[in-house]
Each structure stands twice: as structure tokens, then as C-alpha cells.
DRENMAR-758304 format. One record per residue: z, x, y of N, C-alpha, C, CB in turn; residue number from 1. Coordinates in Angstrom, 1 decimal. Each point is the difference from the previous one (the first is absolute). Glycine has a CB too. Layout:
<<Z, X, Y>, <Z, X, Y>, <Z, X, Y>, <Z, X, Y>, NUM> ...
END
This chain:
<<-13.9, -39.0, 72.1>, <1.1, -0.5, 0.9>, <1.3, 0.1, -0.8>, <-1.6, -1.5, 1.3>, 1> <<2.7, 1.5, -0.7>, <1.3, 0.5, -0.9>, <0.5, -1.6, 0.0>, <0.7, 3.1, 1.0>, 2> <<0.2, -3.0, -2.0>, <0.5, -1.1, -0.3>, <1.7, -0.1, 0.7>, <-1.8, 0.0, -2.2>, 3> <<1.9, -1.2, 3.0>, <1.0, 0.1, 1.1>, <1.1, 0.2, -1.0>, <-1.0, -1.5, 2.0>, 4> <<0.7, 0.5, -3.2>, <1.3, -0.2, -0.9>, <0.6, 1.1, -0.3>, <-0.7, -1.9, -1.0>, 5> <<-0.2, 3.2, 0.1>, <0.3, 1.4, 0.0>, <0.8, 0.5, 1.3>, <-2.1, 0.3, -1.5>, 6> <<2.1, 0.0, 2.5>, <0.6, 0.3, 1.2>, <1.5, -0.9, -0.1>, <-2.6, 0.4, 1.3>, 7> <<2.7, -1.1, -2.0>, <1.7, -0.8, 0.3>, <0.6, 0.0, -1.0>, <-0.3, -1.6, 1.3>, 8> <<-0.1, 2.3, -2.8>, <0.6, 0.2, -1.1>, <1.3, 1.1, 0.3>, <-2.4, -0.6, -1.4>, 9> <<3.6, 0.4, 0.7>, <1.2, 0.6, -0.3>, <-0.6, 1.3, -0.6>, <1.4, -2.3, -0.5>, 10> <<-1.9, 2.8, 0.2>, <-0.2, 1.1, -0.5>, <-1.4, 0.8, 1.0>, <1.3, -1.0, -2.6>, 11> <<-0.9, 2.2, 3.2>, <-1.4, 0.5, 0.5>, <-0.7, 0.7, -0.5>, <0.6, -0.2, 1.6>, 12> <<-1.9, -0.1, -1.2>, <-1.3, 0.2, -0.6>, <-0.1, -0.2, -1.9>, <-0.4, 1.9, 2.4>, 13> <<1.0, -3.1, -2.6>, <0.4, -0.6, -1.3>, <-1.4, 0.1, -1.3>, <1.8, -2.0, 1.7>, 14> <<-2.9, 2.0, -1.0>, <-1.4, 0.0, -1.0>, <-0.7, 1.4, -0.2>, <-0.4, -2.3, 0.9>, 15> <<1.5, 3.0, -0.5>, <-0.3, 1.6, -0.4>, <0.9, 0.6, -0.8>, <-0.9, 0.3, 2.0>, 16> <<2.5, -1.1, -2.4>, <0.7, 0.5, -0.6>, <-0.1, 0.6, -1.3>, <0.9, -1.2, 1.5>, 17> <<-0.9, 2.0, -2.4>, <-0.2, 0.2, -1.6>, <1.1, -1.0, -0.4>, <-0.7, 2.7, -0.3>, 18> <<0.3, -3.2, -0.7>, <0.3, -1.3, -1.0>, <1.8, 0.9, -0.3>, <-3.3, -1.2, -1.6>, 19> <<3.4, 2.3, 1.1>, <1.1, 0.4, -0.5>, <1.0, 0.5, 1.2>, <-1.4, 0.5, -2.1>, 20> <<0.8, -0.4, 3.2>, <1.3, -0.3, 0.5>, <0.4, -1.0, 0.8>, <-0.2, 1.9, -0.1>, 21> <<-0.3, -2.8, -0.3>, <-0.1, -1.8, 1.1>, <1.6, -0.3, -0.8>, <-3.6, -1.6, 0.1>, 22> <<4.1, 1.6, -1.0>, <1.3, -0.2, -0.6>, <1.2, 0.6, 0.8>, <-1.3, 0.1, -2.2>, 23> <<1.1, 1.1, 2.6>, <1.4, 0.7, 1.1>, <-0.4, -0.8, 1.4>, <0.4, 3.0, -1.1>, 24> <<-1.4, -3.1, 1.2>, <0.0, -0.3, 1.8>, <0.1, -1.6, -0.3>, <-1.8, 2.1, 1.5>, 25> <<1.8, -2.9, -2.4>, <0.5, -1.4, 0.1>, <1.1, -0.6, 0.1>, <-1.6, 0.1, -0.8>, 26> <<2.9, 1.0, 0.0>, <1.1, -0.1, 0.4>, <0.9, 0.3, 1.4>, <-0.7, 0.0, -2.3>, 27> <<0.1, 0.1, 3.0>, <0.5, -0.1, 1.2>, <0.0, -1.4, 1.0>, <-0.7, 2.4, -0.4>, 28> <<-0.4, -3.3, -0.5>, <-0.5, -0.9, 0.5>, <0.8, -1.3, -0.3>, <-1.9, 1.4, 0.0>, 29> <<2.0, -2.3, 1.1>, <0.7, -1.7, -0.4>, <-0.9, -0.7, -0.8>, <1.2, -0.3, 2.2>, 30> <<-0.8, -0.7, -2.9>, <-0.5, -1.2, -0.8>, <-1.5, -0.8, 0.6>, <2.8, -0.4, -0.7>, 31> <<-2.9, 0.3, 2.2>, <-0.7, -0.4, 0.7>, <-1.1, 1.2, 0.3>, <1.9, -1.6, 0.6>, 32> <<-1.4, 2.8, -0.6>, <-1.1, 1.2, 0.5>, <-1.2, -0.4, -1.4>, <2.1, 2.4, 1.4>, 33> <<-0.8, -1.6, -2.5>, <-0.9, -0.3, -1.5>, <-1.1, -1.3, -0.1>, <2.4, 0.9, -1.1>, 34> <<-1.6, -1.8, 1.6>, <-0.9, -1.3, -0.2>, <-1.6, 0.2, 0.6>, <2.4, -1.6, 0.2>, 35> <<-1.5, 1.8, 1.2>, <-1.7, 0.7, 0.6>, <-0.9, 0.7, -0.5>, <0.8, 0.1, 1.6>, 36> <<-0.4, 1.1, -1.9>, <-0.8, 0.9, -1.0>, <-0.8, -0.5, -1.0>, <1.6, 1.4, 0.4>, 37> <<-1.0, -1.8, -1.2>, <-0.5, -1.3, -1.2>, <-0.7, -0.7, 0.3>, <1.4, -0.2, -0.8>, 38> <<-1.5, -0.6, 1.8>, <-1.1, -1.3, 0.2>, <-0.8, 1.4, 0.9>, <1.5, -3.3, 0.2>, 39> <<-1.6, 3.8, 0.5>, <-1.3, 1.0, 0.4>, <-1.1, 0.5, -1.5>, <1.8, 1.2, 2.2>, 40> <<-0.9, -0.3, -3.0>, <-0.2, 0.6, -1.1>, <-1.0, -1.1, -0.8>, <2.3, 1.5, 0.2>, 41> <<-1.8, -2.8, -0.7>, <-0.6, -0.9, -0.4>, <-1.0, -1.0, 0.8>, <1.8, 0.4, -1.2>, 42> <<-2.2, 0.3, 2.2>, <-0.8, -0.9, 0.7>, <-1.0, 1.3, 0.3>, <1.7, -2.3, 1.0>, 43> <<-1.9, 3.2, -0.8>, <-0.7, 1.0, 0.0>, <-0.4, 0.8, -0.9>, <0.9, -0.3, 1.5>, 44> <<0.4, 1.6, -2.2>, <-1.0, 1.1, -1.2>, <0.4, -0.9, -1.6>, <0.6, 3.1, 1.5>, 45> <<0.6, -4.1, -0.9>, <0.9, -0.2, -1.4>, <-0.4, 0.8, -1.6>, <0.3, -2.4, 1.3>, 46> <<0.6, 3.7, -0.8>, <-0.1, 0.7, -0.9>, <1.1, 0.3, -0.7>, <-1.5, 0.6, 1.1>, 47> <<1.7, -0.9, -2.7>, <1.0, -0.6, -0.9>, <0.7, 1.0, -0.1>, <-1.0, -1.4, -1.1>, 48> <<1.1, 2.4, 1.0>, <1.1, 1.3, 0.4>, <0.9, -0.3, 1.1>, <-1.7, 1.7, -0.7>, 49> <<1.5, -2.1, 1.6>, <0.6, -0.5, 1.8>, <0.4, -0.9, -0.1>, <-1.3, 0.6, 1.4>, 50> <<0.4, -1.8, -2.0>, <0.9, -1.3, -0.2>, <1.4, -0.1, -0.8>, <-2.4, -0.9, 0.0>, 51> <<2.2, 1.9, -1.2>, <1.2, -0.3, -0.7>, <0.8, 1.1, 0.6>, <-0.9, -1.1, -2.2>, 52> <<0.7, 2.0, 2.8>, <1.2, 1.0, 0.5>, <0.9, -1.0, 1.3>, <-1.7, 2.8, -0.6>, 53> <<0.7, -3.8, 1.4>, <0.8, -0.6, 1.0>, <0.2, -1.5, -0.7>, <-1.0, 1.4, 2.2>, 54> <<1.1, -1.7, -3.1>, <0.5, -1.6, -0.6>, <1.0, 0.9, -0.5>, <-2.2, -2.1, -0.9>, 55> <<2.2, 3.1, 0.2>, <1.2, 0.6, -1.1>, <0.8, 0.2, 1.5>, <-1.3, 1.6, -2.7>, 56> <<1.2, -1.0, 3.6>, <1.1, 0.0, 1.4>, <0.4, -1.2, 0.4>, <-1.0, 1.7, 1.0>, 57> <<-0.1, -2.6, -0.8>, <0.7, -1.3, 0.6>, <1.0, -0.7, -0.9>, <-2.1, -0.2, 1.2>, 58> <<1.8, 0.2, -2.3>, <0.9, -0.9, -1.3>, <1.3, 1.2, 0.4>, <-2.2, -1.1, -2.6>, 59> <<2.3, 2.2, 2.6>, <1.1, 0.5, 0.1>, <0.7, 0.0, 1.6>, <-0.8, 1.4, -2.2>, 60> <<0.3, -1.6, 3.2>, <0.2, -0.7, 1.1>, <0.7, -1.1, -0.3>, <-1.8, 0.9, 0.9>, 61> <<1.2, -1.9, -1.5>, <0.7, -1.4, -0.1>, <1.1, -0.4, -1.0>, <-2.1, -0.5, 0.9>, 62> <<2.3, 1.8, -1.8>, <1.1, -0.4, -0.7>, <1.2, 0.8, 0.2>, <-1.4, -0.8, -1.5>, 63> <<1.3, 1.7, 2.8>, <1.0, 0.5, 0.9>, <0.3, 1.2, 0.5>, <0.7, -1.4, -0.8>, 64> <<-1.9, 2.1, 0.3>, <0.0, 1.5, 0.5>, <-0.6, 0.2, 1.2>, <0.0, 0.7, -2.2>, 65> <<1.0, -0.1, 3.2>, <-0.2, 0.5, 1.5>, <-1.1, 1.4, 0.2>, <2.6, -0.9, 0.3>, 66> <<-3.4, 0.4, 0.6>, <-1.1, 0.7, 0.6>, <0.8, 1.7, 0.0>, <-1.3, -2.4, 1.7>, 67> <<0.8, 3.6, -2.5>, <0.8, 1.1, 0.1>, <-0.8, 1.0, 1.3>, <0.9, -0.4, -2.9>, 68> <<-0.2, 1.7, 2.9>, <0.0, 0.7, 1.1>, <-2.0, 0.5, -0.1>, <3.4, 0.9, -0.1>, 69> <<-4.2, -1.5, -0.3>, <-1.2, 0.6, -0.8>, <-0.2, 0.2, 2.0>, <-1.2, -1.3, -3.5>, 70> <<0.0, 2.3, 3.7>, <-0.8, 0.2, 0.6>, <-1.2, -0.5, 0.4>, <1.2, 1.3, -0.5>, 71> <<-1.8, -1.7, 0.9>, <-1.4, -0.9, -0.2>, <-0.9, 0.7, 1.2>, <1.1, -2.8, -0.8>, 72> <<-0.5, 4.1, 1.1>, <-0.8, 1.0, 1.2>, <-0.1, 1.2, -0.9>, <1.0, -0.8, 2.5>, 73> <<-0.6, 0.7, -3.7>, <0.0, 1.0, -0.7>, <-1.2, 1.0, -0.3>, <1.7, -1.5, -0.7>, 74> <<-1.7, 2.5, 0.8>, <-1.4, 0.7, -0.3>, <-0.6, -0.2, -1.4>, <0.8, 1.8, 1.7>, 75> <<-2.0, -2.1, -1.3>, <-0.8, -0.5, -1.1>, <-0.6, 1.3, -0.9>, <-0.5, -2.2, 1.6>, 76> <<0.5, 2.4, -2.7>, <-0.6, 0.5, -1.4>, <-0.9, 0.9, 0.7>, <0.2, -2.1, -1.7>, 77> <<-1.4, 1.0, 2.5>, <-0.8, 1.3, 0.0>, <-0.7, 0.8, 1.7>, <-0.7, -1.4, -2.7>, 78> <<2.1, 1.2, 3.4>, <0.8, 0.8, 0.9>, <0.8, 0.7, -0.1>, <-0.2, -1.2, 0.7>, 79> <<0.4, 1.8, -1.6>, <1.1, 1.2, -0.7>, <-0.5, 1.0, 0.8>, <0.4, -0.6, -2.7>, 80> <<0.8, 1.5, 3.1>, <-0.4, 1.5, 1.0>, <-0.2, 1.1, -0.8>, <1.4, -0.6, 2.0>, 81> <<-1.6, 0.3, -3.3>, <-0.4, 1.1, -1.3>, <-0.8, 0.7, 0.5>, <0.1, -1.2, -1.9>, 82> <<0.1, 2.6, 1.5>, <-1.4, 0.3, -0.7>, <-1.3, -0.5, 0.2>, <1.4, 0.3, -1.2>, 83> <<-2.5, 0.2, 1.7>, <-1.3, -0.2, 0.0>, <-0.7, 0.8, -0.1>, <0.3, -1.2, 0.9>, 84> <<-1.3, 0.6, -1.7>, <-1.4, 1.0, -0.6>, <0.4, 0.9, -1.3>, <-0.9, 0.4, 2.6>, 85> <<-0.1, 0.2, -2.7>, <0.3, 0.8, -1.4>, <1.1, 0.8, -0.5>, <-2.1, 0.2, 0.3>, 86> <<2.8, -0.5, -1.6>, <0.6, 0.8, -0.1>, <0.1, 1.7, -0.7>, <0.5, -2.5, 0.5>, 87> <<-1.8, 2.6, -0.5>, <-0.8, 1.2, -0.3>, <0.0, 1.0, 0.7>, <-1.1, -1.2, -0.8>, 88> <<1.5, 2.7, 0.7>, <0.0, 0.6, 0.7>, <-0.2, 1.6, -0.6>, <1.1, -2.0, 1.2>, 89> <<-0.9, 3.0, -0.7>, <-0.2, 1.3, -0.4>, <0.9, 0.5, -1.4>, <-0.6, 0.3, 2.7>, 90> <<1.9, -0.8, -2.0>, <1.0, 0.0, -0.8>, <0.3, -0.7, -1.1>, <0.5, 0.6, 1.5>, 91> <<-1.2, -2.0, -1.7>, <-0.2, -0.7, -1.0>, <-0.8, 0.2, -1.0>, <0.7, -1.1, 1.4>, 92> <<-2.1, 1.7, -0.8>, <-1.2, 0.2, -0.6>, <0.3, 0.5, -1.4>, <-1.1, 0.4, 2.3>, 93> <<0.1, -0.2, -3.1>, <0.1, 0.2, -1.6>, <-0.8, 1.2, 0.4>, <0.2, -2.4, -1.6>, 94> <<0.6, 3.4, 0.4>, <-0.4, 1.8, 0.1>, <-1.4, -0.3, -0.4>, <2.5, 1.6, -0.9>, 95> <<-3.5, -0.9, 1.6>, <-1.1, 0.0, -0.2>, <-0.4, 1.0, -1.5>, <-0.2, -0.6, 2.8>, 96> <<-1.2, -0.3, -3.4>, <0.0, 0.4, -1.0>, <-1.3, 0.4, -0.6>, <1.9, -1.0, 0.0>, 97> <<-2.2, 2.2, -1.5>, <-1.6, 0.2, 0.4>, <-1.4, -1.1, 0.0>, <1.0, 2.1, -1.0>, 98> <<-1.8, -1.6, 1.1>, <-1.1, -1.1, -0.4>, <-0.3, -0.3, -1.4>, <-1.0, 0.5, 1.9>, 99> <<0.8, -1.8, -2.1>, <-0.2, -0.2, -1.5>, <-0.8, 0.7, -1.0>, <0.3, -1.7, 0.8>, 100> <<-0.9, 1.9, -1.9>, <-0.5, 0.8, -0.5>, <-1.5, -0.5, 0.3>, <2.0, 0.6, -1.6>, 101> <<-2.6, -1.7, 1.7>, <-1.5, -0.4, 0.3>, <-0.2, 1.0, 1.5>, <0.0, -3.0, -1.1>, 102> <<0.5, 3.0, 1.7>, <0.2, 1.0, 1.2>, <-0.2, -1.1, 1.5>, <-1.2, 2.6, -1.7>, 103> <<1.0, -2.1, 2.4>, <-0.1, -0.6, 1.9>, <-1.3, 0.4, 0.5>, <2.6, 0.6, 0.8>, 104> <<-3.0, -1.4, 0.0>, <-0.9, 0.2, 1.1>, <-0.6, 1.7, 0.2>, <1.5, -2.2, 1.1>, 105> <<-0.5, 2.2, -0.7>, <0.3, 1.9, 0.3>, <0.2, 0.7, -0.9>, <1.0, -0.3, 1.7>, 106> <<-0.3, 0.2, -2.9>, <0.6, 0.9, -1.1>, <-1.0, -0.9, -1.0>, <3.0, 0.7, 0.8>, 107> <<-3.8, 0.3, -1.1>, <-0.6, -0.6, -1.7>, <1.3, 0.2, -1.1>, <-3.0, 1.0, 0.4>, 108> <<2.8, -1.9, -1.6>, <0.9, -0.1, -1.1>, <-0.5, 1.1, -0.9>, <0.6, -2.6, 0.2>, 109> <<0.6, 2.9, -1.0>, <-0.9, 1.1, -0.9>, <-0.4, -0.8, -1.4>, <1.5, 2.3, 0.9>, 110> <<-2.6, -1.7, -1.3>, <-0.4, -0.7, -1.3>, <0.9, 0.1, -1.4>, <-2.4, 0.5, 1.1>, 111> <<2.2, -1.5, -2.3>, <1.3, 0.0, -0.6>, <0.1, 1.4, -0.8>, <0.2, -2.6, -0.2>, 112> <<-1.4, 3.4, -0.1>, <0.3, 1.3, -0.8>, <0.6, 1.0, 1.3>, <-2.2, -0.3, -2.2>, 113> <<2.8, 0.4, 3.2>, <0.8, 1.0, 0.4>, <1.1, -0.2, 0.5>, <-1.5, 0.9, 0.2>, 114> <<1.9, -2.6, -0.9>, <1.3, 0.1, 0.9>, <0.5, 0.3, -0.9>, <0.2, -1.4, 1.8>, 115> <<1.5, 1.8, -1.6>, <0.9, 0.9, -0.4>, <1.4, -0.6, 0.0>, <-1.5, 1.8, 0.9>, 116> 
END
């Protein structure tokens, strides 16, 4: 069952965010949003990486720094429109090369009195 509280947090879908970018999307946020976040965080995963990235905001909240232009819809880390899948390809591939001297499946190796 989902947790109503999750559904009214300042930040959406807040328990999926990567830890490293929870720092840009909190500055967008008021003293009161932060607070929220915090008492969730500590009452649920309280995970010490999160705690101190939003106490280190809030303390700077309260000694007078204004909520900046941050995004908190921002695309997340691992929503990037990169690139997908291998980056391996024909063109990348490594020049093919002979079989070792013990030899292959298919290719017997030569014995050591005739190699050359």
C-alpha cells in the first residue's frame, strides 16, 4: 500500500532520487519544504548521506540564504536520453587476430619443433 505521506512530499517521487543529486533539487526548496523532507527521511530510510545534505540546507536556509532557481522536476540521473546499449560495434571492434599457438577447436596448434 503506498504511503499517503510520500504522495505530499515537496519533491516528486523523492525515494527514488540518487543521493547525489538530492543537493541541486533541494535548493529550490523553502525552510518548511526541507523540514518536511527531513522528518520523512528520518522517520522512514534515514539515510545519513540525505540527512546531512538536507540539515546542511536547512542550517543554510536559516541563516539567510534564499531558496535558488534549482529545479525539483529536473531529469533524473538515470533518465538521461543518452545513449543505450552497447557501445561496441563493427567499427569499434579490435582487428581480428591469429589463433594462439595451442591452436582452436577447428585449427589444431602446431607442435613446438615446427614452429618458425
Amino acid at each position: 500500500m503506498a504511503d499517503p505521506a510520500r504522495n505530499a512530499l515537496p519533491l516528486p517521487d523523492y525515494d527514488h532520487l540518487p543521493v547525489g543529486g538530492l543537493e541541486s533539487r533541494v535548493r529550490s526548496l523553502s525552510a518548511g519544504e526541507v523540514e518536511e523532507l527531513l522528518a520523512y527521511e528520518r522517520s522512514h530510510a534515514d539515510r545519513l548521506p540525505v540527512t546531512e545534505v538536507l540539515t546542511a540546507r536547512l542550517d543554510q536556509l536559516r541563516a539567510g540564504a534564499e531558496p535558488t532557481s534549482g529545479d525539483p522536476d529536473a531529469l533524473r540521473p538515470e533518465q538521461s536520453t543518452g545513449r543505450s546499449g552497447s557501445p561496441v560495434s563493427p567499427a569499434t571492434s579490435p582487428e581480428p587476430f591469429g589463433p594462439p599457438p595451442h591452436g582452436t577447436p577447428d585449427q589444431r596448434g602446431k607442435p613446438k619443433g615446427d614452429r618458425s
